[in-house]
C-alpha positions in Angstrom: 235.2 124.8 148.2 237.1 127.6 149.2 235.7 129.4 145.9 232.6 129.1 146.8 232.8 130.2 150.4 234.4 133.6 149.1 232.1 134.2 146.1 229.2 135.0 148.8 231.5 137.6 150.7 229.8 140.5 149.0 226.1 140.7 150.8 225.3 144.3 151.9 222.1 143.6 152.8 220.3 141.2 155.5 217.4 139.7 152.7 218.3 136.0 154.4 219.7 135.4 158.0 221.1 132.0 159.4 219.8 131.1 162.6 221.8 128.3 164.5 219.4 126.6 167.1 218.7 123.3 169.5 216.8 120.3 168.3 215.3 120.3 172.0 214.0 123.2 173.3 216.0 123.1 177.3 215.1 123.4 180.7 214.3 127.4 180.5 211.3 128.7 179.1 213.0 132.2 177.8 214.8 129.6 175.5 211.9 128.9 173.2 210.2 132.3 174.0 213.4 133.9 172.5 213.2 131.4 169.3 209.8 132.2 168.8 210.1 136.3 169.3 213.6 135.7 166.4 211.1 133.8 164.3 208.5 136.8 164.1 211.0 139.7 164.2 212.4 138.2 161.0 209.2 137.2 159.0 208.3 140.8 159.8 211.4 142.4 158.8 211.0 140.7 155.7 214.4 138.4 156.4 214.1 135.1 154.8 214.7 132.7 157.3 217.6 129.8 156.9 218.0 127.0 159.4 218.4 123.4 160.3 215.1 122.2 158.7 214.0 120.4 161.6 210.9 120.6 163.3 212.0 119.8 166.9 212.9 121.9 169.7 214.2 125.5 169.5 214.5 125.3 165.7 210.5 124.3 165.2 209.8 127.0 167.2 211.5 129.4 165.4 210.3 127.8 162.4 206.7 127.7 163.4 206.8 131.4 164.4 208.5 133.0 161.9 205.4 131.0 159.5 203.1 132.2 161.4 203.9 135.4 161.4 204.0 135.3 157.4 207.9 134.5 156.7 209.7 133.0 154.3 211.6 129.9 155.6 214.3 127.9 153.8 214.9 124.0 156.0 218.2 122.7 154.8 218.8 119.3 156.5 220.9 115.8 155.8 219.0 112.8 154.3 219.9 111.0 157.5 218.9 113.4 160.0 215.3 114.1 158.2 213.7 111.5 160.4 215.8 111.9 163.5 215.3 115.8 163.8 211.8 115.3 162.4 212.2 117.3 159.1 209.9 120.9 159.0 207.6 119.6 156.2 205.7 122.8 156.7 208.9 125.2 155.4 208.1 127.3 151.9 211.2 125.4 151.0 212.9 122.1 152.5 215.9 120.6 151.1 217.6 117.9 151.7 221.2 117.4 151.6 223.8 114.3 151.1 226.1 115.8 154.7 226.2 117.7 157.3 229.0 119.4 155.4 227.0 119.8 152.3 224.4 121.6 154.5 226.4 124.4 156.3 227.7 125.5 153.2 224.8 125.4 151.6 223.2 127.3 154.8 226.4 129.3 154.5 225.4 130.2 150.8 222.3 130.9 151.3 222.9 133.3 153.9 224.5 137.1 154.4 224.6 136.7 158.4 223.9 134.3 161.6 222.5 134.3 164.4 223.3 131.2 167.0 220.2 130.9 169.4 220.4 128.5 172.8 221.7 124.8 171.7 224.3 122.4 172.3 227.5 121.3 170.1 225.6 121.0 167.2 224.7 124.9 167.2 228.3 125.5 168.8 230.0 123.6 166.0 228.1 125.7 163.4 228.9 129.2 165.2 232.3 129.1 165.7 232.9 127.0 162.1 231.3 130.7 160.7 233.5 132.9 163.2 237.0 130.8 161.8 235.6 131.7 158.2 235.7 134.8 158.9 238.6 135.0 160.8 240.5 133.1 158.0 238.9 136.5 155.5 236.5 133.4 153.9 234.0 135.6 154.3 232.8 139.3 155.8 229.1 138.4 156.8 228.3 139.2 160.5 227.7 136.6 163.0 225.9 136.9 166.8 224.3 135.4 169.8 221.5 135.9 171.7 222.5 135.3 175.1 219.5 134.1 176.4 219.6 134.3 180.4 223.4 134.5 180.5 223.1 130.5 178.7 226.2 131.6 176.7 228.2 133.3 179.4 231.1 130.3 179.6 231.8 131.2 176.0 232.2 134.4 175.9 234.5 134.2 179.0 236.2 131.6 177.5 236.9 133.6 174.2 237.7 136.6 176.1 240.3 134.1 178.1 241.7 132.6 174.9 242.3 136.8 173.8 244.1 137.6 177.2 246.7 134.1 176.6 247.3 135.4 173.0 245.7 132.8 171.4 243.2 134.4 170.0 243.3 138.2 168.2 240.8 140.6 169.7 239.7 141.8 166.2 238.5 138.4 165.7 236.8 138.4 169.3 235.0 141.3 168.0 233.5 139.8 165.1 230.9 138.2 167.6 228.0 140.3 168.1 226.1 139.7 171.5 223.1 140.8 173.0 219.9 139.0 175.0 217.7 139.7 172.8 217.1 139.5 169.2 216.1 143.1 168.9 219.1 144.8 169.7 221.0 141.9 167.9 219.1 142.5 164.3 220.8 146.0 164.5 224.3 145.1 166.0 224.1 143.1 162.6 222.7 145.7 160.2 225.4 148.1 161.4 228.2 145.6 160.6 226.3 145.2 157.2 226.4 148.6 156.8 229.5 149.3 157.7 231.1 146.5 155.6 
């Protein structure tokens, strides 16, 4: 596996981004506004779009939009979660995997950055999976979060916590891109792609 993590190290280029996301959409309307203003900005940056494949929530909204706005959009999603997370049929392409492990790598694969939008462990699990990656020099793609109303505040405070106790290196801190908006983020990651 490990082969195949570091043959996909090389992307210079953002032609397909990752976008982590809820399968509900929360309490906060600037959640799915957010998901839905990521979903356009790529289809009409010309960034293929890969995600969860479901059709709930925050990631059906970014789904939806980014279709609507003439993207390209790439579901990947477990066999046993098709139903439960009401699998995108409507995706240019939907597959469907054996795991949850076969489908972040393949997600991983796929993809030459990510983006981790509003969710809940699901979408925390997959972020900080790609942040150890890179940490572990698995791979050089950049990763970011659109801080949506301050909804990932705790995190960031609690990485910059785990940084002053020594626990975590402030190089690999800074391998997180933040900003609240997925404007200013789409270039925070270009520069890292064009600086790698």
């Amino acid at each position: 596996m490990e082969a195949r993590i570091r043959a996909q190290a090389d992307a210079v280029q953002p032609r397909r981004i990752c976008v982590y996301a809820g399968s509900h959409q929360g309490r906060r309307p600037a959640y799915a506004a957010s998901a839905s203003s990521l979903g356009r900005l790529l289809a009409r940056e010309g960034i293929e779009l890969i995600y969860g494949g479901g059709g709930l929530g925050l990631m059906g909204v970014l789904a939806d939009a980014a279709l609507a706005a003439g993207g390209r959009v790439v579901g990947v999603i477990p066999g046993h979660l098709a139903e439960r997370e009401a699998a995108h049929r409507s995706v240019t392409e939907l597959r469907i995997v054996s795991s949850m492990h076969e489908r972040k790598l393949t997600m991983f694969e796929l993809a030459e950055a990510f983006i981790a939008l509003p969710g809940g462990t699901g979408t925390l699990d997959e972020l900080i999976e790609m942040l150890t990656w890179a940490q572990l020099g698995l791979h050089a793609k950049p990763c970011g979060l659109i801080n949506v109303e301050g909804y990932y505040d705790s995190l960031l405070a609690f990485l910059d916590h785990a940084v002053d106790e020594g626990l975590l290196e402030a190089r690999d801190r800074a391998w997180l891109s933040v900003a609240p908006a997925p404007e200013p983020l789409l270039a925070q990651l270009r520069a890292r792609l064009g600086a790698g």
